[in-house]
N, C-alpha and C positions, 0 to 999 in steps of 0.2 A: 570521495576518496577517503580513505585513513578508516582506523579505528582508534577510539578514545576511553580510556578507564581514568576513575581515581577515586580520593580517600579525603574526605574534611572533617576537621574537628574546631573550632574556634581557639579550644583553650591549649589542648594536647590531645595529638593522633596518636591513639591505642596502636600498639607494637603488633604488625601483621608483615615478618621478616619474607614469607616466602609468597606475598602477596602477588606483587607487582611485575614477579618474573610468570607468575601464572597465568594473570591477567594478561599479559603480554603474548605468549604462547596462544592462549584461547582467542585471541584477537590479529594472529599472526596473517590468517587468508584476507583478510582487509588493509592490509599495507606490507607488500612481501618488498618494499624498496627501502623499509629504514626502520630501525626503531628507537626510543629516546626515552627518558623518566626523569622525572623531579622528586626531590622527596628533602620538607622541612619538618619541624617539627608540629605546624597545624595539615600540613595538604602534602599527597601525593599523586602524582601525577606521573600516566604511562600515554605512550602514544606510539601507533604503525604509520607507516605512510605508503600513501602510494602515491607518488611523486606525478604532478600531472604541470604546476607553475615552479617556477625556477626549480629546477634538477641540482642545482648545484647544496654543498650542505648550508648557505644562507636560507634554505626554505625548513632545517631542519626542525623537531617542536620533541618537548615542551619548546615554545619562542617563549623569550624574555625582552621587557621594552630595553631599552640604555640602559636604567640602572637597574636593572632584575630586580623591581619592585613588583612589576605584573608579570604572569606567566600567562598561555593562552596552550591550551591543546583544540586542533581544530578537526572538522569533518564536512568535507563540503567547496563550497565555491562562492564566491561572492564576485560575480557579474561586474557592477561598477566598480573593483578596487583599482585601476586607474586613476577614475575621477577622484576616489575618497584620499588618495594617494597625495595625487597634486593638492588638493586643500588642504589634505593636512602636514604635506611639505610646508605652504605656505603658514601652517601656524609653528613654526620651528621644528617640528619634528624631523630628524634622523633617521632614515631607512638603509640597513645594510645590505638588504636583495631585493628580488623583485617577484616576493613572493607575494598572494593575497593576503596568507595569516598573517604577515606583519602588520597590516591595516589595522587588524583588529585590537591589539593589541593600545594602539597610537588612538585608535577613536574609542577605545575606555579611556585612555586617560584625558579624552577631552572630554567626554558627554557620561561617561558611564554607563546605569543601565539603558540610558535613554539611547545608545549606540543603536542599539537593534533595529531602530525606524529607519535608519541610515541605511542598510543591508538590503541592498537587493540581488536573490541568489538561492541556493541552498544551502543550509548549514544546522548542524550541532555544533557546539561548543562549550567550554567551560575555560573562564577566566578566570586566574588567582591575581586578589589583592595581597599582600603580603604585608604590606601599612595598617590594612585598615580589618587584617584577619577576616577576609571575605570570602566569598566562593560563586562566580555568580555563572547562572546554566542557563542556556538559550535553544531553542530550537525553531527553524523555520516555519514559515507563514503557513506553508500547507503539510507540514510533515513528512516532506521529502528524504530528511536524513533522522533518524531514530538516535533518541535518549531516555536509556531509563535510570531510574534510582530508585536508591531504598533509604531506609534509619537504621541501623543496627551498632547497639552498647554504645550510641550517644553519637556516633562518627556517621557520615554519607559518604556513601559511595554512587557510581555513578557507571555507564558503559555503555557504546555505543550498541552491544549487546545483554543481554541476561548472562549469559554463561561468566560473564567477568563479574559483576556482583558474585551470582551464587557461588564462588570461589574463593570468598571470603572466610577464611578462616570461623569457625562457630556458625556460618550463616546456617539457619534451616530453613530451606522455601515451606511455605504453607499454603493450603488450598485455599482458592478462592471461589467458592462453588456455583455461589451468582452468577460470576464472570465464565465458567464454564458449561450452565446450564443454558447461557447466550450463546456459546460458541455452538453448542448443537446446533442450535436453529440458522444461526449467519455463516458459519464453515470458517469463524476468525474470531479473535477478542478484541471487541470494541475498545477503545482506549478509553480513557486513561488506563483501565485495567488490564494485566496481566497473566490473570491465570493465575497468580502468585497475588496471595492477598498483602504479602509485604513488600512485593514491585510494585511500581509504579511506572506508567511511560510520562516522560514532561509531554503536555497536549501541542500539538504545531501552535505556533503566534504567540508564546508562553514564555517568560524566564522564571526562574529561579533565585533568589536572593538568600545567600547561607551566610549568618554571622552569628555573633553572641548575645546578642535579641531575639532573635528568631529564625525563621525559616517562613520565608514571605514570594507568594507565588503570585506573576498579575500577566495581563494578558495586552500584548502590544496590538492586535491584528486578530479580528472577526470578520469570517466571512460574512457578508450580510448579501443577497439576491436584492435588486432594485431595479424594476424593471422600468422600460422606459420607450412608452407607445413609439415614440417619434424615430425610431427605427426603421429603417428597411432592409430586406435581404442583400440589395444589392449595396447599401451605404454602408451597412456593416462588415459584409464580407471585404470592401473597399478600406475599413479600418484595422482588421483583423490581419489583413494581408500586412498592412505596414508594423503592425505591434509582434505580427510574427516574424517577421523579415528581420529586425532589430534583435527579437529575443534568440532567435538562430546564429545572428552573426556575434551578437556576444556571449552566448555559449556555446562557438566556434572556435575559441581563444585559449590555446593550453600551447605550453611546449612541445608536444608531442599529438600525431596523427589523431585527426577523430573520424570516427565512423558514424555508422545510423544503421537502425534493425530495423528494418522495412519487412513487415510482416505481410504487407497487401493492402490491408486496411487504409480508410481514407486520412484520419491521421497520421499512422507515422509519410505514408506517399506526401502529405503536405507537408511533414518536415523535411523531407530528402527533398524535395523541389523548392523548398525556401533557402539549404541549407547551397543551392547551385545559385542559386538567385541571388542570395546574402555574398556570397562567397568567391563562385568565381572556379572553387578547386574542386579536383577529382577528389569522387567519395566513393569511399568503399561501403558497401551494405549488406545484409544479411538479413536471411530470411529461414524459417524452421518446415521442413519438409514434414507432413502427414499422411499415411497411408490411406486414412479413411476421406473422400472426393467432398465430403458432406464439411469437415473442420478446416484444408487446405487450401492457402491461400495463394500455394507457390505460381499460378501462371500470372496472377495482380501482381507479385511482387514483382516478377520479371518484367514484367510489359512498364512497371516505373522505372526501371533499373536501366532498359534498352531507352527509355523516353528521356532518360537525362544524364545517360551516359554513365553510370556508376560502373566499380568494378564489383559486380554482384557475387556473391557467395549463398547458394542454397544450402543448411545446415540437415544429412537426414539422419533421426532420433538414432546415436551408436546403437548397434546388438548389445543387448545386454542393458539398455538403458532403464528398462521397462523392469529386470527383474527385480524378484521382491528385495533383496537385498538395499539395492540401488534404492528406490522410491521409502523405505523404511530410513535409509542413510538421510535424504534430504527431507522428508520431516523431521528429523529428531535435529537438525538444523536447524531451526526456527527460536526453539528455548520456549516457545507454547505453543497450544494446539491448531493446529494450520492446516485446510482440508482444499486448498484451492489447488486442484490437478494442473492447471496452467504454471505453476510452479516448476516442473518435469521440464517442457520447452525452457523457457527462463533461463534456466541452469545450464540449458545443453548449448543454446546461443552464445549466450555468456562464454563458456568456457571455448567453443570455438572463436570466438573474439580474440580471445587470450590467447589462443593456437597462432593467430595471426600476428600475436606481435603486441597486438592494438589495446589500450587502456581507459581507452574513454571514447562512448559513443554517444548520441541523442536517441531520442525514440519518443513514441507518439502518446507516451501515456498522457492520462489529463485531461484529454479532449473532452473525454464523454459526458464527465460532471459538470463542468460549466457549459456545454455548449448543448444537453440535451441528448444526447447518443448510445442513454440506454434506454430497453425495450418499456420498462416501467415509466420512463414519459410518454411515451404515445399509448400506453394503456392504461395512463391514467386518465385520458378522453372518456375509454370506455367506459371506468369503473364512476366518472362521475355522474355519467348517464346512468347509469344501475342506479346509483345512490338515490335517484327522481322519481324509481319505480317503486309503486308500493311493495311491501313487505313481501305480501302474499307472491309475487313477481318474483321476486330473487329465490323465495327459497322452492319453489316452481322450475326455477333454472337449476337449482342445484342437485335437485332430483332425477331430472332430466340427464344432466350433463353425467351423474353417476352411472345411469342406465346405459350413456352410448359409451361408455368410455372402453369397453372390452371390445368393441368394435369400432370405433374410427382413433383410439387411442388417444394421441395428444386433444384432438378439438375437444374431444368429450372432457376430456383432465380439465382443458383452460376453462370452459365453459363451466362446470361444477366452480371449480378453484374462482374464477373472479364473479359469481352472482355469491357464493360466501363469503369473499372478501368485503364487496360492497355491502352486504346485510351488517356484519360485525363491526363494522367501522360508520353505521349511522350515527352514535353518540361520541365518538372519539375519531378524529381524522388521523392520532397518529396510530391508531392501529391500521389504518388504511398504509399509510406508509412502511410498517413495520411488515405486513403482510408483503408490500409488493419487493422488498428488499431481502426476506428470510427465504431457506430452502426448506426449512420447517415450521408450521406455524404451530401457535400454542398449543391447538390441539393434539396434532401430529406428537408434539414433547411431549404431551403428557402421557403420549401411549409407548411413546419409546420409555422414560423414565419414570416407576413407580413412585407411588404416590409418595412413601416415606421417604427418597433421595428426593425430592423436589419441597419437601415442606418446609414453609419460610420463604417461599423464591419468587419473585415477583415478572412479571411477562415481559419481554423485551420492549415494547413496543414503548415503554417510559424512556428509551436513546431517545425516542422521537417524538417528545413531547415538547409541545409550544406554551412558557408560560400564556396562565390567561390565557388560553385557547377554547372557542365551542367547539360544541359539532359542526357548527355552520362554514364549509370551508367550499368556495368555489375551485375551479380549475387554476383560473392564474394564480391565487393563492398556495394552492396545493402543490403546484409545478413551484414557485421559490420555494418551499419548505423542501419540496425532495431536494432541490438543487444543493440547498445549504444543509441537509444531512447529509449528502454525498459526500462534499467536504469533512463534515464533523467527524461521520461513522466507517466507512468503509475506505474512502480515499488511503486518508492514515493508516488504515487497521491493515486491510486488506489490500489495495494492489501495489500502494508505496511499501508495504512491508516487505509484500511477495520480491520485487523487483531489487532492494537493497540486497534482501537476503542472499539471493540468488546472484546478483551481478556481483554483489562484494565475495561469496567463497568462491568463485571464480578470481576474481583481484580484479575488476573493470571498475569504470566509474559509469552509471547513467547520466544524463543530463534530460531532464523533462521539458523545452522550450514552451510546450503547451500550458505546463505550470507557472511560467511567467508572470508577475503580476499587472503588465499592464494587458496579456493576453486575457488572465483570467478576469480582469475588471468587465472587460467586454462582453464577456459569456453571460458574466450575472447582472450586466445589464438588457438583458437580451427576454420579451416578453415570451411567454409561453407558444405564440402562433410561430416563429422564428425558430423554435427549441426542434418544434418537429408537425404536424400536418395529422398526424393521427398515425400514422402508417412506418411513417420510419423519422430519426431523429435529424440530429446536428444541419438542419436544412442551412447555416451562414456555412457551414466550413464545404459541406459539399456544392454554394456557389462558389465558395472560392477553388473547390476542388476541380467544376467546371471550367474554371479560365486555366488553372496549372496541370492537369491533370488528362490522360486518356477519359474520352469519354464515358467507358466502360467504367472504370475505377470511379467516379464520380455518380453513379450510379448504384454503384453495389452493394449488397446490402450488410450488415453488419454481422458477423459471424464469431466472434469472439477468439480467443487464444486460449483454449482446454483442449485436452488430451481426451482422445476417443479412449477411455481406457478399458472399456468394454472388449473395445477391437485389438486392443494392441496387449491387453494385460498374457503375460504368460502364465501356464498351468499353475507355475509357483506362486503367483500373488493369490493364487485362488485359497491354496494350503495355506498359504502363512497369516491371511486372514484368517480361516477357520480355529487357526493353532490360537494366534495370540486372542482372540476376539470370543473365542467358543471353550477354551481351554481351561484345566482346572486353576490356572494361577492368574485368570484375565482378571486385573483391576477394575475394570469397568462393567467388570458383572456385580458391583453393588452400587451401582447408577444407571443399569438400563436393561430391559426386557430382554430373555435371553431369547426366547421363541420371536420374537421382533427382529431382532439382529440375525436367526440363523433365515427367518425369512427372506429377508433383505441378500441374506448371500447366496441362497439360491436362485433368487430372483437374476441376480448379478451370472451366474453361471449360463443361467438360459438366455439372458440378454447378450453374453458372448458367444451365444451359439446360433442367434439369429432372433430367438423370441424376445422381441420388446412391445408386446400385448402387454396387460395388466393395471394395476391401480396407481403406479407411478412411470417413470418414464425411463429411460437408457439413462440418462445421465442423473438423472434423480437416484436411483441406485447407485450408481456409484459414488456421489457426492455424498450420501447418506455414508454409505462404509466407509468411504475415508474419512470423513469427521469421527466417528468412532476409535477407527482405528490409531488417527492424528493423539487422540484423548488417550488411548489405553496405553501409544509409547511415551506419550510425556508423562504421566503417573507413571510409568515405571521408571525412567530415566531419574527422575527426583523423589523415587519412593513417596510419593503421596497415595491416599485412598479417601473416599470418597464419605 
């Protein structure tokens, strides 16, 4: 819920008169039920709401404790605030509503920053001392809710998005070209960076400490993978079921209706069945209709929705949803470069949620990282088999797999693609990781972006490096390392980004029960033979999907949430790529091949016309173009070059 801005100085806050009504406005699709601002002479403080616990104005924010010594603007949910409630009734504390924010404010002024260990839930925040001329910034365990900041002419500011910084009276974004020469290859910007070499995002598990000594940043919560033989499918799933049953019914609790986006998948179907289980009430759920049989999940959805009764809603993508206009509008949404097409659904769900009335839903994100449920754990079996094969062996396969690839297409692509994965990654495991996570690998960059835009820039593959790490990295090894980059890299970056961005310009709240922390403890305790079999993943949730679940659904296999955009793109996306991408004022023709790029879009033309022969794949082309394209509207938008 909400959106959050502000402005600190220690000593005295530089005069930014038309700041706060800005920041406010640019922050308005994230809280259309209220808005609020503080403002002394070191801190300013804006705040939206979107009213989800006490509706009345006792929930209103900036909150101030009793004696408006601390202020708090919040974003988020905090699970236990009952329990934190009644204890800290019991240490004399005063509560005038019965909102969550109020908590927080009550358990700074017991523990300070030490509060945050206390917090279980999701949240951004920022608390003002006003005593002690403080500022102190917090963000959840897994970076479910987004915080960034910057420094500028001596003051921090702060925003639940970018666009309320860059609004900053004098601010000038600046490139950060490292951080975008990543985003080619991962289709997101890894955190802590921005795209903007003078943003910042605060990392999930992190505060912030702002006074007039310093600016001091420490880390409450690391994901760490600990696996733990003494497991079994069936003991686990029998734990899993209880820590999810609990994380469902307490983030089941608002003042108003919640839903569930039951997309088909064996996660969100375990939330919607935990969420009857926990509960007891009819749930409404929703699900996004695709044209292409290959992406579309809608008869799973249904067959969960008949199985437990929900009042289901099939969402199909509006006319018009797809043209260029549309899909240019929700990237340049983001404030950086953002190439995940799953985005498109997101948005259209989202805002049908909000057709309905409805404000706050669950949904099944989260599963995949702790529990093993993407395709890069069960191939990473293969690739450690590769790694045993001599030299001469892999680069044997890679020859091979180049040759059949214009005739059996994908096998031939996979086959080349992982015996050079494994040859590249004999002295460096995390380049093995970086391989199976990027949609481009180094090599690939280097032929997209000439030599002189890339000079200076280092491979991605250092996200994922392990201090003190060899080459020598077995499978169970290998399997916690991706699990805890999942967390670190992508989680944050890319699908909690996607989903905030997306649910909040609609005005919805998500709720991730899979995010949970005693859910996620479970996951990364879970050895690698549990994660997945070779073949396919998450084998604890799909036993447990077996006991709650149709048996089909419990079986099915993983199919992701992207748009066929191949199939669906109108003639217009096809022009509006060429215009801004190929055209004489394209900014990112002095960072990437331009015979590369118009390849790429012809390639894209005859993949929508049926031909998906060639040296990459249907969806590889078009995740290739929209990264592109993601880059060339944000450099325009903020007037950067390259």
């Amino acid at each position: 819920m909400c959106g959050i801005a502000g402005r600190f100085h220690p000593q005295l806050l530089p005069p930014a008169p038309e700041w706060s009504a800005r920041a406010d406005a640019l922050l308005a699709h994230r809280g259309p039920d209220g808005r609020g601002a503080y403002r002394d002479a070191q801190c300013e403080l804006v705040h939206r709401r979107l009213a989800l616990i006490d509706l009345s104005p006792t929930g209103h924010q900036p909150m101030p404790n009793e004696d408006a010594s601390v202020y708090v603007v919040f974003n988020g949910e905090i699970y236990n605030h009952r329990a934190l409630r009644s204890e800290l009734e019991g240490h004399g504390h005063t509560f005038r509503g019965t909102s969550d924010t109020e908590v927080l404010v009550h358990l700074y002024e017991d523990l300070g920053e030490q509060m945050v260990e206390r917090l279980r839930g999701i949240f951004a925040f920022a608390i003002y001392d006003r005593t002690h001329r403080r500022l102190l910034l917090a963000r959840d365990r897994y970076g479910v809710k987004p915080l960034f900041y910057a420094e500028h002419g001596g003051q921090w500011v702060f925003g639940s998005e970018i666009k309320a910084i860059a609004a900053l009276p004098g601010f000038e974004p600046k490139l950060d070209r490292q951080a975008c020469y990543d985003f080619l290859g991962l289709g997101y910007v890894a955190e802590p960076a921005t795209g903007f070499a003078n943003v910042a995002a605060l990392a999930p598990g992190t505060i912030m400490v702002l006074d007039a000594r310093s600016a001091r940043r420490s880390s409450f919560h690391t994901v760490q993978a600990r696996p733990d033989a003494r497991w079994t499918i069936e003991s686990c799933a029998d734990e899993v079921s209880r820590a999810l049953l609990d994380a469902v019914g307490s983030q089941s609790v608002a003042d108003v209706p919640v839903a569930a986006l039951l997309s088909g998948g064996i996660d969100s179907s375990l939330v919607v069945a935990a969420r009857q289980r926990a509960t007891g009430d009819a749930t409404t759920t929703f699900n996004v209709r695709f044209p292409d049989a290959s992406h579309d999940e809608t008869p799973n959805a249904q067959a969960v929705a008949a199985h437990y009764g929900t009042r289901h809603i099939t969402v199909d993508l509006p006319e018009g949803s797809l043209r260029a206009d549309a899909i240019l509008d929700l990237l340049r949404h983001f404030d950086q470069p953002f190439a995940d097409t799953s985005l498109i659904p997101t948005y259209w769900i989202a805002r049908a949620v909000r057709e309905q009335g409805i404000i706050c839903t669950l949904s099944g994100d989260g599963g995949d990282e702790g529990f093993g449920g993407y395709p890069l754990f069960w191939r990473a079996n293969a690739l450690i088999r590769l790694k045993r094969l001599p030299s001469w062996t892999t680069r044997a396969a890679v020859a091979v797999g180049d040759r059949l690839t214009p005739w059996t297409e994908n096998w031939g692509r996979q086959v080349s693609k992982a015996a050079a994965l494994a040859e590249a990654s004999r002295s460096d495991a995390a380049v093995l990781m970086a391989g199976l996570s990027n949609y481009l690998s180094e090599a690939q960059k280097a032929a997209l972006v000439p030599a002189a835009a890339r000079e200076g820039l280092a491979p991605v593959h250092r996200l994922y490096a392990e201090p003190h790490a060899n080459g020598n990295v077995d499978l169970e090894r290998l399997s916690r390392r991706l699990t805890e980059s999942q967390f670190a890299v992508s989680l944050p970056s890319q699908m909690l980004r996607k989903v905030d961005m997306m649910s909040m310009r609609a005005g919805i709240e998500v709720r991730v029960p899979l995010l949970d922390e005693n859910v996620v403890d479970l996951g990364l305790s879970l050895p690698h033979s549990l994660k997945t079999d070779g073949r396919k993943g998450k084998q604890v949730l799909r036993a447990l999907a077996a006991r709650w679940l149709p048996t089909h659904i419990a079986r099915s296999r993983k199919r992701g949430f992207s748009v066929p955009l191949d199939v669906m793109a109108p003639p217009d996306l096809h022009t509006a790529l060429a215009d801004l991408l190929l055209g004489p004022d394209a900014r990112t023709a002095g960072c990437t091949d331009r015979a590369v790029v118009r390849g790429w879009l012809d390639g894209f033309r005859r993949a929508g016309g049926g031909d998906h022969t060639g040296a990459l794949s249907r969806e590889g082309l078009y995740r290739r173009l929209v990264s592109v394209l993601a880059l060339e509207l944000w450099l325009r938008d903020y007037r950067l070059a390259w």
